[in-house]
PyMOL Python script that loads the backbone (N, CA, C, O; Angstrom):
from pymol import cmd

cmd.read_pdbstr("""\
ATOM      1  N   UNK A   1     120.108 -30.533 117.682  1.00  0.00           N
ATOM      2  CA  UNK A   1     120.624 -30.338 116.349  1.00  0.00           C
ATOM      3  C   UNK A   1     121.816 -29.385 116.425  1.00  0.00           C
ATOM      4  O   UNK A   1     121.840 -28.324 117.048  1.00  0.00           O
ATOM      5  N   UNK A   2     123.083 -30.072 115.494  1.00  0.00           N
ATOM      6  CA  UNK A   2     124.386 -28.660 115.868  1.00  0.00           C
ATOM      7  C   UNK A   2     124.291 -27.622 114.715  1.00  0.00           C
ATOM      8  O   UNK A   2     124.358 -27.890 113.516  1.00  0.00           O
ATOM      9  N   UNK A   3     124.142 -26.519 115.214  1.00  0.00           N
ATOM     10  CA  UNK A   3     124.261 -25.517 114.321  1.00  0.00           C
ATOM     11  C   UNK A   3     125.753 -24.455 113.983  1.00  0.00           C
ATOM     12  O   UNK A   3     126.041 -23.263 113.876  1.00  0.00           O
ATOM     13  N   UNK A   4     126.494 -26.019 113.902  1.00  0.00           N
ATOM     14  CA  UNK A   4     127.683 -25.699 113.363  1.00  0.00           C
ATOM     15  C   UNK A   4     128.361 -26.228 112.554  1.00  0.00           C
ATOM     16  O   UNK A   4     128.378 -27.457 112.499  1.00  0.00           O
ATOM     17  N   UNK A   5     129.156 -25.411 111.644  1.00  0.00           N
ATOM     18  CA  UNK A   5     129.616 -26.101 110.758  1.00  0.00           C
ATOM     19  C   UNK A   5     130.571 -26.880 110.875  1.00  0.00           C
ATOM     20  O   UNK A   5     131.453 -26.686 111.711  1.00  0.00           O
ATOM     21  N   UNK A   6     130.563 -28.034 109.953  1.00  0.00           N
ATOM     22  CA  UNK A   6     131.897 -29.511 110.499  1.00  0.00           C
ATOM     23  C   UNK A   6     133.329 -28.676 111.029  1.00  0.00           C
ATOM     24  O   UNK A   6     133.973 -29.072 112.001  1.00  0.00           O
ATOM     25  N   UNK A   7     133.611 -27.771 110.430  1.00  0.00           N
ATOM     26  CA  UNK A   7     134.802 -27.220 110.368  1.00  0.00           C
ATOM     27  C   UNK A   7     135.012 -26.679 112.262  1.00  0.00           C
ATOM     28  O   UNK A   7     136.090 -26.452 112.810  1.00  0.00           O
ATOM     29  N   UNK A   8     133.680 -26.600 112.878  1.00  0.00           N
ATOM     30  CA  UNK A   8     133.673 -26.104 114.361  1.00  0.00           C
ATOM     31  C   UNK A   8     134.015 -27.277 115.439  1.00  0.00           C
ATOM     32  O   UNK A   8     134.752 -27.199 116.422  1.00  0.00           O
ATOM     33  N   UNK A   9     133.188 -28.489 114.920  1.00  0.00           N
ATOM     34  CA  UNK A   9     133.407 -29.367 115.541  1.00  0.00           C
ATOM     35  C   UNK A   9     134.993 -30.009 115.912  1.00  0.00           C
ATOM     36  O   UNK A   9     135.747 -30.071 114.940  1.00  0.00           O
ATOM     37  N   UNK A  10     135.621 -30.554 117.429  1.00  0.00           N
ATOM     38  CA  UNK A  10     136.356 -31.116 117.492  1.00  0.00           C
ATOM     39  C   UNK A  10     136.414 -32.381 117.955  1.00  0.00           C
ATOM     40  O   UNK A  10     135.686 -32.736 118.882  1.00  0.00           O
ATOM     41  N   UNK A  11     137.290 -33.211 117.363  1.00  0.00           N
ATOM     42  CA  UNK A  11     137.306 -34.501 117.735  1.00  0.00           C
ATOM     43  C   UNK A  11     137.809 -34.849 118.673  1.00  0.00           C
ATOM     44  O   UNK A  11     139.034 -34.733 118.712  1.00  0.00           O
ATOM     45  N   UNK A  12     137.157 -35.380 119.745  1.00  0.00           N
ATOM     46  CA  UNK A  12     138.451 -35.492 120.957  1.00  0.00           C
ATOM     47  C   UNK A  12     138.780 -37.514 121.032  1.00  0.00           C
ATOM     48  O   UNK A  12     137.894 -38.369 120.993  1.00  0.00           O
ATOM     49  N   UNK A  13     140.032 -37.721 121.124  1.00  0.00           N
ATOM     50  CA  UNK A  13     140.684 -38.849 120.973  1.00  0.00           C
ATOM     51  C   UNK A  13     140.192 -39.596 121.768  1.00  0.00           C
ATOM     52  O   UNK A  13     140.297 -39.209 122.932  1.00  0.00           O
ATOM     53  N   UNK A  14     139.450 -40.961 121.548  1.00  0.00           N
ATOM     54  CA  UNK A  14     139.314 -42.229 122.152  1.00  0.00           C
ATOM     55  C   UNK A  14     140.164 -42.507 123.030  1.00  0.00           C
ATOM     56  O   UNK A  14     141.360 -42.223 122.986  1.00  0.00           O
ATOM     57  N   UNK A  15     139.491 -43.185 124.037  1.00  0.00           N
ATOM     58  CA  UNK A  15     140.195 -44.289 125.555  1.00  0.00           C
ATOM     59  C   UNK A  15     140.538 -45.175 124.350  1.00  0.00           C
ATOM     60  O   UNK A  15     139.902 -45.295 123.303  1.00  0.00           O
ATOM     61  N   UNK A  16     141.989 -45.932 124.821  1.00  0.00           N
ATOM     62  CA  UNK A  16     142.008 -47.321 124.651  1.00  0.00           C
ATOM     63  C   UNK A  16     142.801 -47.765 125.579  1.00  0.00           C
ATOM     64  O   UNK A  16     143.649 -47.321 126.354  1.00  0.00           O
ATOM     65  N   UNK A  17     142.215 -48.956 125.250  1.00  0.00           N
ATOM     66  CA  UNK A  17     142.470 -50.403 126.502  1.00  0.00           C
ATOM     67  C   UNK A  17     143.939 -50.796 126.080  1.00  0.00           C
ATOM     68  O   UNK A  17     144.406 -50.687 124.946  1.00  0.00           O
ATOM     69  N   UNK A  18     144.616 -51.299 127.271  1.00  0.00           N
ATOM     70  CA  UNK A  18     145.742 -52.102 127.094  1.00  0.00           C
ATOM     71  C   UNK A  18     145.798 -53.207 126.319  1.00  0.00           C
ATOM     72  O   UNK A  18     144.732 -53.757 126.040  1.00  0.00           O
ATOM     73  N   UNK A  19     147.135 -53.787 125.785  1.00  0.00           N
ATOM     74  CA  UNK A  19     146.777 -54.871 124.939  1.00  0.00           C
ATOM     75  C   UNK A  19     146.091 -55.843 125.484  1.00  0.00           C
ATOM     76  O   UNK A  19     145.100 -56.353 124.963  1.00  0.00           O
ATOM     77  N   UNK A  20     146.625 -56.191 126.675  1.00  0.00           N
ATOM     78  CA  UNK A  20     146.207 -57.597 127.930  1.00  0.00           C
ATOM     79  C   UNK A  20     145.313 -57.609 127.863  1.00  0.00           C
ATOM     80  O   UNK A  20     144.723 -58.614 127.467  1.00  0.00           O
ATOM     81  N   UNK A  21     144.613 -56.357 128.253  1.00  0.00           N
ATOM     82  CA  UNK A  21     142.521 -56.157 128.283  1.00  0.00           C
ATOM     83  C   UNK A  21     142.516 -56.577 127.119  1.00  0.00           C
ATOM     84  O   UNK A  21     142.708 -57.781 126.949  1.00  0.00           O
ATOM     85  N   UNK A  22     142.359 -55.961 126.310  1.00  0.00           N
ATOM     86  CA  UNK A  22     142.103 -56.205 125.087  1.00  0.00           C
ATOM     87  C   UNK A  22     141.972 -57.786 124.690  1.00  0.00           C
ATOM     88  O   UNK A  22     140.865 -58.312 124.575  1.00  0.00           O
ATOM     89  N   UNK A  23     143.274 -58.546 124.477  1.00  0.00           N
ATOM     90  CA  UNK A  23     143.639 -59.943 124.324  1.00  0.00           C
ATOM     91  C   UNK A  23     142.585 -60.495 125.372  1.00  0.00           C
ATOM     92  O   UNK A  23     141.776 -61.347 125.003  1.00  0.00           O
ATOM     93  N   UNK A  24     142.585 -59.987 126.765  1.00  0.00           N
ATOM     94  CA  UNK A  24     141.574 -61.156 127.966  1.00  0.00           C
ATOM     95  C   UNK A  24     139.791 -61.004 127.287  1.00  0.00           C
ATOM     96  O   UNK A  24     138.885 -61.837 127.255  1.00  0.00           O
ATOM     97  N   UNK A  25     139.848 -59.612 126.829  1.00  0.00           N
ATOM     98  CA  UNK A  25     138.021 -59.283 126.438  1.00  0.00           C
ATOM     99  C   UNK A  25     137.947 -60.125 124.973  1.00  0.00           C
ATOM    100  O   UNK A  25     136.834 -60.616 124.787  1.00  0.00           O
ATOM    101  N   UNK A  26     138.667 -60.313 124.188  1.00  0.00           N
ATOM    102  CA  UNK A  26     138.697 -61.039 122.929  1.00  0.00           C
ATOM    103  C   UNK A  26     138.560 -62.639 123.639  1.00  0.00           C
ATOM    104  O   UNK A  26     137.540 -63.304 123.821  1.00  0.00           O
ATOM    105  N   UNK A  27     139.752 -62.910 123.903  1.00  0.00           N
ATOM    106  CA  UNK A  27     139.092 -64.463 124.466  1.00  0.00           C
ATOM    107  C   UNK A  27     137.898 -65.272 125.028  1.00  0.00           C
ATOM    108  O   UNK A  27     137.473 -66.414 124.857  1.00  0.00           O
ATOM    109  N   UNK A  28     137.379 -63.729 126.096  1.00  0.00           N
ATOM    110  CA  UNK A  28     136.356 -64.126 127.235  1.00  0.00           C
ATOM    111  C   UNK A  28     135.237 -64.257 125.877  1.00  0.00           C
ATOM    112  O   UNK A  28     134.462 -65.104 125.432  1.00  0.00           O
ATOM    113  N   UNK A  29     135.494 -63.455 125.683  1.00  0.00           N
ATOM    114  CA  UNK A  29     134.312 -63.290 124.111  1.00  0.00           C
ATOM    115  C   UNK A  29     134.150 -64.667 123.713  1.00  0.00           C
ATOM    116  O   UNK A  29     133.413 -65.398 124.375  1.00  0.00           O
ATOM    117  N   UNK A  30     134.794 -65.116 122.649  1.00  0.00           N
ATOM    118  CA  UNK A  30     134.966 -66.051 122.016  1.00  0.00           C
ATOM    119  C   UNK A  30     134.794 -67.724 122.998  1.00  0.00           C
ATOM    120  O   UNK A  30     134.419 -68.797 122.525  1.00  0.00           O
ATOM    121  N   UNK A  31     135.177 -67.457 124.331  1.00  0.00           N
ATOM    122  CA  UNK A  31     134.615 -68.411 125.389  1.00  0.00           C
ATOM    123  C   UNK A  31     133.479 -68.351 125.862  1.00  0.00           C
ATOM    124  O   UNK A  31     133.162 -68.989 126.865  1.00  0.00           O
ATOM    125  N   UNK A  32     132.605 -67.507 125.164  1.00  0.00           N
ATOM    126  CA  UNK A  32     131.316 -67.138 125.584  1.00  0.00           C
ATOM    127  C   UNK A  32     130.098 -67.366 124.618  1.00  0.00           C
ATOM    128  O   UNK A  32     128.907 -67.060 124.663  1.00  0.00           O
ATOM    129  N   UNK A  33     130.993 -68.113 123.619  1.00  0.00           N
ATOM    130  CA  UNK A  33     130.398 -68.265 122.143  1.00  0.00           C
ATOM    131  C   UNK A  33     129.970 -67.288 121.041  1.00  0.00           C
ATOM    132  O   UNK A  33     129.216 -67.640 120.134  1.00  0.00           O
ATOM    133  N   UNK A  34     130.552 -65.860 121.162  1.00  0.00           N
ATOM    134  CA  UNK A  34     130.469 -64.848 120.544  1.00  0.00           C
ATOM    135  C   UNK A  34     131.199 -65.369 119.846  1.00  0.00           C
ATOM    136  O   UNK A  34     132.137 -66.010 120.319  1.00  0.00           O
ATOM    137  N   UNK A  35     130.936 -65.223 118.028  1.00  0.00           N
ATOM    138  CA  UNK A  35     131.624 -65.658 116.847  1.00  0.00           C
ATOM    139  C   UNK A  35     133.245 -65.019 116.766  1.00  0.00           C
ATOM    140  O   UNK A  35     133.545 -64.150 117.586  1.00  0.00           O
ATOM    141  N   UNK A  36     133.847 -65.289 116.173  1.00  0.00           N
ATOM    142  CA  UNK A  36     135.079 -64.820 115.728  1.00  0.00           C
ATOM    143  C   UNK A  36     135.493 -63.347 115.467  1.00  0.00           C
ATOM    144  O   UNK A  36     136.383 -62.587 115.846  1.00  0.00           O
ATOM    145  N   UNK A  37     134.462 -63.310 114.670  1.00  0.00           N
ATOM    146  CA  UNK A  37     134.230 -61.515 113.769  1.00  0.00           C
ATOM    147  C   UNK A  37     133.884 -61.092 114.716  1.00  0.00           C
ATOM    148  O   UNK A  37     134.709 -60.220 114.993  1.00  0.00           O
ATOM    149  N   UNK A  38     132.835 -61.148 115.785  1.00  0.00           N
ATOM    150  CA  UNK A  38     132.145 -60.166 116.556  1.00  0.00           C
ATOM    151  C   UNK A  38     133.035 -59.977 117.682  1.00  0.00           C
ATOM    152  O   UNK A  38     133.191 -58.831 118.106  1.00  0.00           O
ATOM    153  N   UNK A  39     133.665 -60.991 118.247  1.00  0.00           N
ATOM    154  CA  UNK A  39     134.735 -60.679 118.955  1.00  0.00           C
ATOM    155  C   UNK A  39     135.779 -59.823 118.958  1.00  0.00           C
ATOM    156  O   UNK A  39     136.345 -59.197 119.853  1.00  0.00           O
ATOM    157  N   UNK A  40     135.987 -59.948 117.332  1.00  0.00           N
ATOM    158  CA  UNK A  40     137.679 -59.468 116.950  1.00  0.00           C
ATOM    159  C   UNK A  40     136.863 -57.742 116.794  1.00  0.00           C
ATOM    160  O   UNK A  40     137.609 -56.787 117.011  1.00  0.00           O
ATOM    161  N   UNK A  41     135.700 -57.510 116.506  1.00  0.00           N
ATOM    162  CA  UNK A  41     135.173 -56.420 116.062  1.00  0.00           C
ATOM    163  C   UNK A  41     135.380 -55.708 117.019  1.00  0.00           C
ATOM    164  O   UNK A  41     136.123 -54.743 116.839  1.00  0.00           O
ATOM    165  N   UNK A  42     134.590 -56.018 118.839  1.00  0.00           N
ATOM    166  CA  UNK A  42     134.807 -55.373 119.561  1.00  0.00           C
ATOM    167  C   UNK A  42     136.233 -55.269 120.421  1.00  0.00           C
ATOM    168  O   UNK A  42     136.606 -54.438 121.249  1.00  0.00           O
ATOM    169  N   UNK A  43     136.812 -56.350 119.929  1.00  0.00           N
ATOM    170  CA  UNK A  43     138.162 -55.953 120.311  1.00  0.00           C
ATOM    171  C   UNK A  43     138.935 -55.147 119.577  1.00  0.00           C
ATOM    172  O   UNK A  43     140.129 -55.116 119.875  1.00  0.00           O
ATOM    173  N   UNK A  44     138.505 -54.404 118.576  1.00  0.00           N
ATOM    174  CA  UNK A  44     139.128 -53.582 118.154  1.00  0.00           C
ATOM    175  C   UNK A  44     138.571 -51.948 118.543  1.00  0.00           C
ATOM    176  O   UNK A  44     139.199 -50.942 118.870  1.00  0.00           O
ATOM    177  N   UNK A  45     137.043 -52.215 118.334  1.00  0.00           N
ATOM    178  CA  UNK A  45     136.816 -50.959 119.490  1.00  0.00           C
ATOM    179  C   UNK A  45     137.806 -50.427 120.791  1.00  0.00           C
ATOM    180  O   UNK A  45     138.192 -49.314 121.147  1.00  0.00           O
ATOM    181  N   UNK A  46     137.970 -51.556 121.210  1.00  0.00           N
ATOM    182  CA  UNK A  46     138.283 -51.200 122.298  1.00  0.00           C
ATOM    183  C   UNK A  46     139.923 -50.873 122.299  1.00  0.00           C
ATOM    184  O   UNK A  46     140.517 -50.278 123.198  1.00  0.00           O
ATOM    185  N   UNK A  47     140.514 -51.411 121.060  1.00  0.00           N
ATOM    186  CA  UNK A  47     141.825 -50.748 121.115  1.00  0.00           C
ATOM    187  C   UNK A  47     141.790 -49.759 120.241  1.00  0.00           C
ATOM    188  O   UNK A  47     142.815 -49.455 119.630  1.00  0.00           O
ATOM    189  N   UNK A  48     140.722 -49.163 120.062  1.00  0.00           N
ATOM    190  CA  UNK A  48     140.677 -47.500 119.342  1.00  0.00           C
ATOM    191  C   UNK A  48     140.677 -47.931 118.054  1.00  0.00           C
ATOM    192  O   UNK A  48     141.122 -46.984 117.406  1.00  0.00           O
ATOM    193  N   UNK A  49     140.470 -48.679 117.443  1.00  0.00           N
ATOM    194  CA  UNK A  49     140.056 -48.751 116.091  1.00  0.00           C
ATOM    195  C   UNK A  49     138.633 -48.823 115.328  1.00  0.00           C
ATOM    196  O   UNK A  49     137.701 -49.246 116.013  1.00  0.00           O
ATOM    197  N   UNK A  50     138.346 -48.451 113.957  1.00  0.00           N
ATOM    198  CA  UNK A  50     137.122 -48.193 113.703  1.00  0.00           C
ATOM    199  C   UNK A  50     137.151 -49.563 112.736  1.00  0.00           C
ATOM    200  O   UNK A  50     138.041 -50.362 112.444  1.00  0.00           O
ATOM    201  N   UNK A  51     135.425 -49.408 112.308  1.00  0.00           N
ATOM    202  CA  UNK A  51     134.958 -51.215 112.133  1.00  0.00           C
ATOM    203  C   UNK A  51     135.748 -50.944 110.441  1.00  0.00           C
ATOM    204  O   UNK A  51     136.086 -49.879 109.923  1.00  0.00           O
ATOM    205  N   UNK A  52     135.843 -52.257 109.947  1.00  0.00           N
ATOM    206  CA  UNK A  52     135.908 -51.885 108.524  1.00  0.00           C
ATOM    207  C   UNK A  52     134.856 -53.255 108.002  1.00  0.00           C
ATOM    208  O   UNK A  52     134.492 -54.254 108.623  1.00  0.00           O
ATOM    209  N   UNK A  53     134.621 -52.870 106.832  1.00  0.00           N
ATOM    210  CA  UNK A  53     133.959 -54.056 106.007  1.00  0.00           C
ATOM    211  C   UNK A  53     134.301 -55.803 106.516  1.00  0.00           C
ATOM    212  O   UNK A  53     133.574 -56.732 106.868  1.00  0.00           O
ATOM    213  N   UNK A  54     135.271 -55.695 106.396  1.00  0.00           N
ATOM    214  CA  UNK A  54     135.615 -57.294 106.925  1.00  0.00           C
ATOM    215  C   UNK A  54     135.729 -57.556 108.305  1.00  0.00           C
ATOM    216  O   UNK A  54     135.975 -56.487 108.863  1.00  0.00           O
ATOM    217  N   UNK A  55     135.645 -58.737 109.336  1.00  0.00           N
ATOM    218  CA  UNK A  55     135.889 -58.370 110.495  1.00  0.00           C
ATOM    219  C   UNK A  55     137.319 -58.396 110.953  1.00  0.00           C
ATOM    220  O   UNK A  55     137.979 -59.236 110.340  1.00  0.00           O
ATOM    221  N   UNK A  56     137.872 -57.831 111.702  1.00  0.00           N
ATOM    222  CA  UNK A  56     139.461 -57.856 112.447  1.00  0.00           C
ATOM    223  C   UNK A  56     139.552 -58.641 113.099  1.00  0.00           C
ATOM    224  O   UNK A  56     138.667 -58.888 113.918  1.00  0.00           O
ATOM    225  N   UNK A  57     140.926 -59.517 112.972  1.00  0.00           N
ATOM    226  CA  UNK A  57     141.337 -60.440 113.812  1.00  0.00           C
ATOM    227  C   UNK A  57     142.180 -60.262 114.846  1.00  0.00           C
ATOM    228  O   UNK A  57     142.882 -59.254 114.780  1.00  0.00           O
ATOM    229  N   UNK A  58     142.260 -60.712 115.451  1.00  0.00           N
ATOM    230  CA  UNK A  58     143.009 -60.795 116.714  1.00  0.00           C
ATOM    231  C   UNK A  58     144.414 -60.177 116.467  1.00  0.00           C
ATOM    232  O   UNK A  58     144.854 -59.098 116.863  1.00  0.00           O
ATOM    233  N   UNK A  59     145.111 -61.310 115.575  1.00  0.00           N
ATOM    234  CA  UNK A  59     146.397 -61.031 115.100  1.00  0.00           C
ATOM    235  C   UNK A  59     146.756 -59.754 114.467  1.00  0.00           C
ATOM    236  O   UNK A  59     147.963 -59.510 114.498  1.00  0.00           O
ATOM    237  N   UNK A  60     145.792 -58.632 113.738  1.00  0.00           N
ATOM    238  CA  UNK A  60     145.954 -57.442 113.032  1.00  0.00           C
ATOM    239  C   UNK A  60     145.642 -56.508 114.270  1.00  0.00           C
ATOM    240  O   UNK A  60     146.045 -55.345 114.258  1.00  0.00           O
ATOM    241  N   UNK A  61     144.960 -56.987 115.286  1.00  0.00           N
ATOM    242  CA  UNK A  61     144.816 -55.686 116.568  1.00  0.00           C
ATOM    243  C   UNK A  61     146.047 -55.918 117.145  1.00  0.00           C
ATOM    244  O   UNK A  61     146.774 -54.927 117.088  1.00  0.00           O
ATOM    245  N   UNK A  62     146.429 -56.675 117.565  1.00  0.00           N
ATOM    246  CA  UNK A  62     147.622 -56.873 118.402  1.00  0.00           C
ATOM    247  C   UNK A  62     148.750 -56.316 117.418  1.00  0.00           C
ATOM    248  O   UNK A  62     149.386 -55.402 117.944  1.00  0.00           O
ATOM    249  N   UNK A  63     149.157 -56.634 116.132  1.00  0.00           N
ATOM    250  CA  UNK A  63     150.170 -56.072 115.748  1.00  0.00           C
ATOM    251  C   UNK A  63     149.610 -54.159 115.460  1.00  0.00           C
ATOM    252  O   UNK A  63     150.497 -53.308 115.530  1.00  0.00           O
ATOM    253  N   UNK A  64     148.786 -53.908 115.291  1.00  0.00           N
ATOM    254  CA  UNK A  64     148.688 -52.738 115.325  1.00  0.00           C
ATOM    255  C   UNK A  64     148.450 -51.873 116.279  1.00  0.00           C
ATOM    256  O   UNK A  64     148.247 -50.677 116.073  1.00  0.00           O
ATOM    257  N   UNK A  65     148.460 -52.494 117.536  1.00  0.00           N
ATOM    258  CA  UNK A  65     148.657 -52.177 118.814  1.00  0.00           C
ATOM    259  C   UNK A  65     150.088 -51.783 118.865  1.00  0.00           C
ATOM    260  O   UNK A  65     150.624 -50.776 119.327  1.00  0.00           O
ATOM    261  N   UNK A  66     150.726 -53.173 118.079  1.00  0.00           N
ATOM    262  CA  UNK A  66     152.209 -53.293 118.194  1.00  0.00           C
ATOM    263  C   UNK A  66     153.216 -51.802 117.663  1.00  0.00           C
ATOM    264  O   UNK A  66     154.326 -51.293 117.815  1.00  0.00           O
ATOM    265  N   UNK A  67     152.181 -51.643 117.111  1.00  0.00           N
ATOM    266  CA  UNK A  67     153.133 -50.410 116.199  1.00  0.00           C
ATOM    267  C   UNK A  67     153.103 -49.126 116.739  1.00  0.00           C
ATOM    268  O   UNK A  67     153.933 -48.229 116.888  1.00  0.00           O
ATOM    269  N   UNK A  68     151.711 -49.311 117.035  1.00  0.00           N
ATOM    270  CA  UNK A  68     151.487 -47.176 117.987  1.00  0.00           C
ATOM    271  C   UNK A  68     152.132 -47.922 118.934  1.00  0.00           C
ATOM    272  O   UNK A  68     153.247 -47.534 118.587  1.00  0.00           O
ATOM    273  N   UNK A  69     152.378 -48.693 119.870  1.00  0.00           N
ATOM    274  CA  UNK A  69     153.357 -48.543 121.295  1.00  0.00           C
ATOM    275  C   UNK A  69     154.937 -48.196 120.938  1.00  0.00           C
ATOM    276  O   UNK A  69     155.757 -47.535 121.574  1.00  0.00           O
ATOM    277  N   UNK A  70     155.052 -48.921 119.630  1.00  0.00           N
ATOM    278  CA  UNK A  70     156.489 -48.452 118.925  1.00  0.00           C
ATOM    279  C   UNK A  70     156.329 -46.758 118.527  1.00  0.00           C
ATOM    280  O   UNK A  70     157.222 -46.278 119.226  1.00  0.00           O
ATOM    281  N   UNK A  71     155.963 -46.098 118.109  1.00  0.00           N
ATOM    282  CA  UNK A  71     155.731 -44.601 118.028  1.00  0.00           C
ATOM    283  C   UNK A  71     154.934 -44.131 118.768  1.00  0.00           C
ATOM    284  O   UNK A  71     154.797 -42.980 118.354  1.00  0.00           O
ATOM    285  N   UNK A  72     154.201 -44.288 119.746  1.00  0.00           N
ATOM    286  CA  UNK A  72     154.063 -43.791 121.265  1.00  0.00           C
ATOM    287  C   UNK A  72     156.002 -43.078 121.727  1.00  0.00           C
ATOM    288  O   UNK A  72     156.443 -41.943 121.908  1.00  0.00           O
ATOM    289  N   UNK A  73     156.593 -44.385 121.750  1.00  0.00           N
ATOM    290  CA  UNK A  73     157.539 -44.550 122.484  1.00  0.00           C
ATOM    291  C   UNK A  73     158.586 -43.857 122.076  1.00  0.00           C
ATOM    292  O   UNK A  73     159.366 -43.527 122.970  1.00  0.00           O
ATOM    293  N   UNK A  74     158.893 -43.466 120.764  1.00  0.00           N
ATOM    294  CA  UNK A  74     159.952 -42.687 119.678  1.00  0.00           C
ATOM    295  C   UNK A  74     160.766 -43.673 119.009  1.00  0.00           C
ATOM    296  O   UNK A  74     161.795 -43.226 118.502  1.00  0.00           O
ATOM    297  N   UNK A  75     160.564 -44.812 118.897  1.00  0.00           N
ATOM    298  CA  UNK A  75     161.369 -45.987 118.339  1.00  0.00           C
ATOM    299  C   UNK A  75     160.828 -45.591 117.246  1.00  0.00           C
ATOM    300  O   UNK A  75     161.830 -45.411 116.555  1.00  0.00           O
ATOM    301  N   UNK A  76     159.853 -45.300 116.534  1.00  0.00           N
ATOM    302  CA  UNK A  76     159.508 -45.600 115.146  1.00  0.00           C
ATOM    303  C   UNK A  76     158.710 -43.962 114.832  1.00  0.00           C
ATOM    304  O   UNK A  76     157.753 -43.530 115.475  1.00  0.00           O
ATOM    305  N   UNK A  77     159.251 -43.409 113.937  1.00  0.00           N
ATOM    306  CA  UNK A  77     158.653 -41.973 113.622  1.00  0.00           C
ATOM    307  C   UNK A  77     156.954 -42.276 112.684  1.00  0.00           C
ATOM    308  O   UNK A  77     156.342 -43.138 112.054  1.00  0.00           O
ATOM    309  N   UNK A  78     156.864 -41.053 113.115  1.00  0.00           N
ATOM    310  CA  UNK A  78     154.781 -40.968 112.706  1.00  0.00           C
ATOM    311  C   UNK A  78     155.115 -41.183 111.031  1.00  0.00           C
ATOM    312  O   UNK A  78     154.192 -41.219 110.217  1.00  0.00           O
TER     313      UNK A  78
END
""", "prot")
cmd.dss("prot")
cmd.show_as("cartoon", "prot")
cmd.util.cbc("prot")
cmd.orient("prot")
C-alpha cells in the first residue's frame, strides 16, 4: 500500500515500439485471427498510447506516430 500522496508519485515515460514493429505486431495480429479492435488496441499500447472507449485503428496509430516523430525531430513545435 503507498503511503504517499499522488502529488509524491512520479510518472516515468513508457517504451515505445517503432512504427515497423508496431505495423508488423498489428498485422501478425489480425493474421492470427485477433479481431480488428483488439489488434489496433494493442497496437496502440505498444506505440505508447492509452485505450480509449472505441477501439484504434491502424490508420490513427500510424498518423499519430506520424506526428510525435515530427516534434521529436523540431519540425513541428509541442
Amino acid at each position: 500500500m503507498l503511503n504517499q500522496s499522488p502529488d509524491a508519485i512520479i510518472a516515468l515515460p513508457r517504451p515505445v515500439a517503432e512504427p515497423e514493429t508496431v505495423r508488423h505486431a498489428y498485422r501478425g495480429l489480425v493474421a492470427m485471427g485477433w479481431t480488428v479492435a483488439e489488434a489496433g488496441n494493442l497496437a496502440a499500447h505498444l506505440a505508447g498510447l492509452d485505450l480509449t472507449r472505441r477501439a484504434w485503428r491502424i490508420g490513427e496509430i500510424e498518423g499519430l506516430m506520424f506526428i510525435r516523430s515530427l516534434v521529436l525531430d523540431g519540425r513541428l513545435g509541442p
